[in-house]
C-alpha positions in Angstrom: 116.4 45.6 148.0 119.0 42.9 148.5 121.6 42.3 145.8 121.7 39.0 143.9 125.3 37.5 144.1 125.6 37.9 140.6 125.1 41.3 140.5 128.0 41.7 142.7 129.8 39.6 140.4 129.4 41.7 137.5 129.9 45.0 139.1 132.8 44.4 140.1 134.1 43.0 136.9 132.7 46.0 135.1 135.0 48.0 137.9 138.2 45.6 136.8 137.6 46.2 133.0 137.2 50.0 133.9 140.6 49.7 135.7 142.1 48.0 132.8 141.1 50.3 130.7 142.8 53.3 131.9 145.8 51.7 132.6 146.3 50.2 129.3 145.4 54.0 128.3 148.3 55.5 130.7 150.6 52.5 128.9 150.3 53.5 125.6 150.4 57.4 126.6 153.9 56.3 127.9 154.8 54.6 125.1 153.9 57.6 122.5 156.0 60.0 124.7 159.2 57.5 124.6 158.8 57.4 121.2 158.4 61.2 120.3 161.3 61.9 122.8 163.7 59.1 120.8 161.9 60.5 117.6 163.4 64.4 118.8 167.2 62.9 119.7 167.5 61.4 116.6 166.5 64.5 114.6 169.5 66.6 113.6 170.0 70.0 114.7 169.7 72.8 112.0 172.7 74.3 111.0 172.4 78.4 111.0 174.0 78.6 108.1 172.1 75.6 106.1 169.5 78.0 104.7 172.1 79.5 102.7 174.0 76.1 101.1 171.5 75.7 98.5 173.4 78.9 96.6 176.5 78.1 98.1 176.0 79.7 101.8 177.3 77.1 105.0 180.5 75.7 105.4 178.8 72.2 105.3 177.1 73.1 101.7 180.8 72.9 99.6 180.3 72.7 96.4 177.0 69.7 96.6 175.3 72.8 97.7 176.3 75.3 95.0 175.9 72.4 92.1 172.4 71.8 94.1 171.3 75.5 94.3 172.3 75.6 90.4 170.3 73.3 88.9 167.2 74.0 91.1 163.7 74.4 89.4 163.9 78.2 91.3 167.2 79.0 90.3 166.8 78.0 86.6 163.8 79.8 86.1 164.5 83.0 85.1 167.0 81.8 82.2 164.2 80.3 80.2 162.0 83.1 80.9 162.4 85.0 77.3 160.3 86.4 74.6 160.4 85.7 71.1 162.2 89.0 70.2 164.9 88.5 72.8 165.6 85.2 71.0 165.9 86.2 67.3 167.7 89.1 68.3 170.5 86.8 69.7 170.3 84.3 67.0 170.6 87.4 64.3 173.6 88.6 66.5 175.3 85.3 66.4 174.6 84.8 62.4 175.9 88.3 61.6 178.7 88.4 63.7 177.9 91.7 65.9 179.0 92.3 69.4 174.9 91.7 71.4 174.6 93.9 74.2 171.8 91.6 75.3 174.8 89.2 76.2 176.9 91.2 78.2 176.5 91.1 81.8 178.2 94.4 82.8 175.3 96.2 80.6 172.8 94.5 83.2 170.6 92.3 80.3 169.5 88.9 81.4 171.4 85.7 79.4 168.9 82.3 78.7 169.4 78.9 78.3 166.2 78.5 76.2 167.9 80.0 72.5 171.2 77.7 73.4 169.8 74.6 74.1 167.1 74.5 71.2 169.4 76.1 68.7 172.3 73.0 69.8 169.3 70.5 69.4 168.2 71.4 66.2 172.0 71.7 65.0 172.5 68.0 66.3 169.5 66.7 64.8 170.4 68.3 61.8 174.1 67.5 61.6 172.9 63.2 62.2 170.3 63.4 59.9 172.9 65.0 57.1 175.7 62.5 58.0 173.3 59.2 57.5 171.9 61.0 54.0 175.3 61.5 53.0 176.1 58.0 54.0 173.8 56.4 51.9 174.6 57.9 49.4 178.2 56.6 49.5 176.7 53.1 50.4 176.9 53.0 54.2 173.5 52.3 56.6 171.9 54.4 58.5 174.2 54.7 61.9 171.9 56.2 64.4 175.2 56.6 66.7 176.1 59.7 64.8 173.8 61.2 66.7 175.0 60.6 70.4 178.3 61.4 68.4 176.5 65.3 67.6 175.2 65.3 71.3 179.1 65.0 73.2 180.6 67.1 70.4 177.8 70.0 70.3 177.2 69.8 74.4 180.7 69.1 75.4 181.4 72.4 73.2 179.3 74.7 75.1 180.3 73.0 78.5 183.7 73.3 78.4 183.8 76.9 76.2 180.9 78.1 78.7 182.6 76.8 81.8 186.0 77.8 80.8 185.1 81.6 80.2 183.6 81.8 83.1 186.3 80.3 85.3 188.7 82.9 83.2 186.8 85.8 84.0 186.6 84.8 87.3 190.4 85.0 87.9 190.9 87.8 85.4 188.3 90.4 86.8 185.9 89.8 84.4 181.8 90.9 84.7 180.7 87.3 83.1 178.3 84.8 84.8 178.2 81.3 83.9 174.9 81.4 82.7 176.2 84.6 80.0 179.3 82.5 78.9 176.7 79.5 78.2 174.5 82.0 76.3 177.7 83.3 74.2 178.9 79.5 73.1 175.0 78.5 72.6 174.4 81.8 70.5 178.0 80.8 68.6 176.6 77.6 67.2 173.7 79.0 64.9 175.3 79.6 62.2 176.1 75.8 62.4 172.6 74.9 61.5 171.8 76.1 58.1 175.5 74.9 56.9 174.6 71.6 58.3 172.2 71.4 54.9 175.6 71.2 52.5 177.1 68.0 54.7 174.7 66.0 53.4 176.3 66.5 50.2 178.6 63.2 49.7 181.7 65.0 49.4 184.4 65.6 51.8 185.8 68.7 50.7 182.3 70.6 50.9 181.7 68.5 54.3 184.8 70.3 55.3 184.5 73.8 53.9 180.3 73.6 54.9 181.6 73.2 59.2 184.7 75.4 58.5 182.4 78.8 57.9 180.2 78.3 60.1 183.5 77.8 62.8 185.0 80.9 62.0 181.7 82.9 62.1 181.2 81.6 65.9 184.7 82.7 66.6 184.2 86.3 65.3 180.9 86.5 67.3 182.9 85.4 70.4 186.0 87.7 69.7 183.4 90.3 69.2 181.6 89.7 72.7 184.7 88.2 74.8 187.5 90.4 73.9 186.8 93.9 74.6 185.9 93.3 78.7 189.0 91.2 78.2 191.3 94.0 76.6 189.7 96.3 79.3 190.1 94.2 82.3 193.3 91.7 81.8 195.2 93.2 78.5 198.2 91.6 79.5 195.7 87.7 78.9 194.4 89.2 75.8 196.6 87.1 73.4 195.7 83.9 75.3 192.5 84.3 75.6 192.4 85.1 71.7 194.6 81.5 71.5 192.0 79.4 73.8 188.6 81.0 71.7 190.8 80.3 68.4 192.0 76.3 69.4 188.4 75.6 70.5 186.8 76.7 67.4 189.4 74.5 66.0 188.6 71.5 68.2 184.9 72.0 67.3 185.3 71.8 63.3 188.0 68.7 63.5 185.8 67.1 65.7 182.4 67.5 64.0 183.8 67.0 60.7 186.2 63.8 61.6 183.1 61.8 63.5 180.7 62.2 61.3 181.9 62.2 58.0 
């Protein structure tokens, strides 16, 4: 059978577009590969030692990497991980004055940031809520800036008492982690709370006397706790150490009791 022209035609167009085809297949091929390779040069080579800078491992991690590891989900887990009894044991402790071996870290018991942080809440909600009552009564608005004022007073407490501790023990010898000197100024501010009830009396010398308890109370429950790893460890600090716990209790009164009332 003889082939019409056009049939030729379109057979070998079909044979062109074929052609095409692959070779605008093979293009982009190419084109994937540059881009992977490029992709691979620009992707940063693992450092050995990077698995360990999330808790401070890698030279590279400094101390990005340790804050990092810190406050990780993982790493704060276990600190809010805490029963009831646990809890009221350490708040009991801290009301009563009694050295809590649940606190100590040389006895192996785990500290939490669960009792601190709700038991400094509570204490700042508390303390703002007295301050504007007892300012009312004495003709001033409500000032809902006392509050912010509680939250620096109350946090800034346990930062720098938690963090100073534990940078102490660190140089002295001492068996105390930072999350068990954070427990240990948390636990020292419940007896803060039910005083906070008198402030809202509008009288300046039961204000005073109302934060002054509750201040020495949190600085016999530290004494209680702090000083006898420090008598053991650095007895030749003992005196200073007693000075710092002392001044800071101080601080924490004149503080609270000159900003809000």
């Amino acid at each position: 059978m003889a082939m019409h022209p056009s049939d030729s035609n379109d057979f070998s167009w079909g044979s062109d577009a074929l052609l095409a085809g692959q070779d605008t297949s093979r293009l982009l091929a190419g084109v994937e590969d540059v881009e992977r390779q490029q992709a691979a040069q620009r992707k940063p080579q693992q450092d050995p030692g990077a698995a360990g800078v999330g808790v401070g491992g890698g030279d590279d991690g400094g101390v990005l990497g340790v804050l990092m590891g810190c406050l990780s989900m993982g790493s704060l887990k276990p600190f809010f991980n805490v029963n009831d009894a646990d809890v009221y044991d350490r708040i009991l402790h801290g009301l009563l004055v009694r050295r809590g071996p649940l606190l100590t870290a040389a006895e192996g018991q785990t500290a939490d940031l669960y009792g601190p942080i709700w038991c400094s809440a509570t204490l700042i909600f508390m303390l703002a809520a007295a301050a504007n009552i007892s300012g009312l009564e004495s003709g001033r608005g409500p000032d809902f800036r006392l509050a912010l004022s509680g939250v620096g007073i109350v946090y800034g407490y346990m930062l720098v008492g938690g963090f100073g501790l534990w940078a102490a023990g660190k140089a002295w010898g001492l068996e105390l982690s930072l999350a068990h000197t954070l427990c240990l100024y948390g636990y020292s501010l419940v007896g803060f709370v039910p005083m906070a009830l008198l402030t809202a009396i509008p009288y300046g010398i039961v204000q005073w006397v109302a934060l002054l308890v509750p201040a020495i109370v949190g600085g016999g429950f530290l004494y209680l706790n702090v000083m006898p790893a420090v008598r053991e460890k650095a007895p030749a600090v003992a005196m200073t150490v007693l000075a710092c716990l002392g001044g800071l209790q101080v601080a924490l009164w004149l503080a609270l009791s000159l900003a809000l009332y």
